[in-house]
C-alpha positions as CSV (number, residue, x, y, z in Angstrom):
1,X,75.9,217.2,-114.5
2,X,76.0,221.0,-113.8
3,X,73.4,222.1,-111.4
4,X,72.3,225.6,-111.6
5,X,73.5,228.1,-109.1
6,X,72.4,227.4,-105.5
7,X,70.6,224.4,-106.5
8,X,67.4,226.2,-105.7
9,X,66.3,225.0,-109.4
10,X,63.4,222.3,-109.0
11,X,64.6,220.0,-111.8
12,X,68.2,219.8,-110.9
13,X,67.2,219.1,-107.2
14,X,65.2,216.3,-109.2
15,X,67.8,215.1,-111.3
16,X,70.3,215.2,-107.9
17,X,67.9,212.8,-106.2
18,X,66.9,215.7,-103.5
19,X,63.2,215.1,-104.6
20,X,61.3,212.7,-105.3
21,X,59.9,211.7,-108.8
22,X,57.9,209.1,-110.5
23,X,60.6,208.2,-113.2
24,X,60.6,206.3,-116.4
25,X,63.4,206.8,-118.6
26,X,67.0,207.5,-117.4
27,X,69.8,207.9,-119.3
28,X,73.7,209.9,-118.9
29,X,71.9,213.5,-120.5
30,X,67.9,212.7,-119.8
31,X,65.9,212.0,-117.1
32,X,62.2,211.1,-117.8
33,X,59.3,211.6,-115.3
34,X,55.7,212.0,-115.2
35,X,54.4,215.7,-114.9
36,X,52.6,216.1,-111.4
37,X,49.6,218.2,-113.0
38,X,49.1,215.5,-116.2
39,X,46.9,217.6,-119.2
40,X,46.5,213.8,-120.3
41,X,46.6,210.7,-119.8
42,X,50.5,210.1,-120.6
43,X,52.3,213.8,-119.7
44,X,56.0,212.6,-118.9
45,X,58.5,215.3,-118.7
46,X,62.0,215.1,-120.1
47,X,65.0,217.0,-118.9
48,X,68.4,217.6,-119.3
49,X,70.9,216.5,-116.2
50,X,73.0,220.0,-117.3
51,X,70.9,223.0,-116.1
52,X,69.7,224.6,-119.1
53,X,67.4,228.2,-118.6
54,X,64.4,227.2,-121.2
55,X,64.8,226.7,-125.2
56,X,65.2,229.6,-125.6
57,X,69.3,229.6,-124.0
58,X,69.9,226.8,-126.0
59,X,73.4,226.8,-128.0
60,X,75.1,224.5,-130.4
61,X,76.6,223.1,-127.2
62,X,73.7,221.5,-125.9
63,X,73.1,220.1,-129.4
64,X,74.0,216.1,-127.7
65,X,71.7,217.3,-124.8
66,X,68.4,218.3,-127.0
67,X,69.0,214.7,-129.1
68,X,69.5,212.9,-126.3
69,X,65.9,214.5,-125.0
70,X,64.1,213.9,-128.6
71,X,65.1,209.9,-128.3
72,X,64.3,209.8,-124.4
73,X,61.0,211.3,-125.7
74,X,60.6,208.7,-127.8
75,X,61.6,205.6,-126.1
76,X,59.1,207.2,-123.1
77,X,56.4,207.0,-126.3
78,X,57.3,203.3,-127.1
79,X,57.4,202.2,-122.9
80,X,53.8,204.3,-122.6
81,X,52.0,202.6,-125.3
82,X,51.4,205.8,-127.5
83,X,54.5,205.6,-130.0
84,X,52.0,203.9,-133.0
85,X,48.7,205.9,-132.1
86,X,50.9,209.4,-132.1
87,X,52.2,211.8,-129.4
88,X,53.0,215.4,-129.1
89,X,56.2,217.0,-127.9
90,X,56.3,220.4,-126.7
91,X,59.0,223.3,-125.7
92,X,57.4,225.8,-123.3
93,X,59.3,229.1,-123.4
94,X,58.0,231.9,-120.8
95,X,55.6,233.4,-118.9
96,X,52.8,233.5,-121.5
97,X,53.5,230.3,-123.1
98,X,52.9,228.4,-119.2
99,X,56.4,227.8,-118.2
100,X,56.4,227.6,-114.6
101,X,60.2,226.3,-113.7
102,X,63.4,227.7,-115.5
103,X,64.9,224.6,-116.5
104,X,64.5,223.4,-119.8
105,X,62.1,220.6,-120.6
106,X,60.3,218.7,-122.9
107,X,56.7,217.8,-122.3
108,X,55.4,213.9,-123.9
109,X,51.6,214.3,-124.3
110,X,49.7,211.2,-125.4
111,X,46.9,208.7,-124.5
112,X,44.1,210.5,-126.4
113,X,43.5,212.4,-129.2
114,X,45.4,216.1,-129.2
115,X,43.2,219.0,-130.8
116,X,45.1,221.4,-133.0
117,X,45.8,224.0,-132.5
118,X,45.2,223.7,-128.6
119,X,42.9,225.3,-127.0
């Protein structure tokens, strides 16, 4: 695991165990936990262990990290109930898109029907 500078970085303080988290899914790259501001019902977070900016900074070397996220994802789908009825994953990158913390994660939304596009 590489923490990001300082370890001022909310996720990797996460991920080292310095605060708490409601988790579901762990795994060596991923750790799964459930957003504290849910935009529905199921809104689980998934993140890489490696400090990682936003989706924006990723490279060919996180490739294992970003597959390893896709399959926590799903198996965080399966263990929520929502993997048959349909989920949406999502990539916030900057400011105006809503991303609040610079470490790269993938939000699960599910437990209801998702308009499109949001609003």
């Amino acid at each position: 695991m590489t923490l990001a500078e300082g370890s001022e970085c909310l996720f990797c303080r996460i991920v080292a165990g310095e605060v708490p988290c409601d988790a579901l899914v762990e795994t060596p790259k991923t750790l799964a936990f459930r957003d504290l501001h849910p935009v529905a019902p199921v809104h689980v977070l998934v993140v890489p262990r490696r400090h990682v900016e936003h989706a924006a900074a990723v490279t060919p070397e996180h490739a294992e990290d970003v597959a390893e996220m896709i399959t926590t994802a799903r198996a965080v789908a399966e263990a929520e109930g929502v993997l048959e009825r349909g989920y949406r994953l999502v990539f916030n990158v900057g400011e105006d898109a809503g991303n609040t913390v610079g470490h790269l994660h993938l939000h699960v939304l599910g437990g209801r029907a998702l308009e499109w596009p949001p609003g």
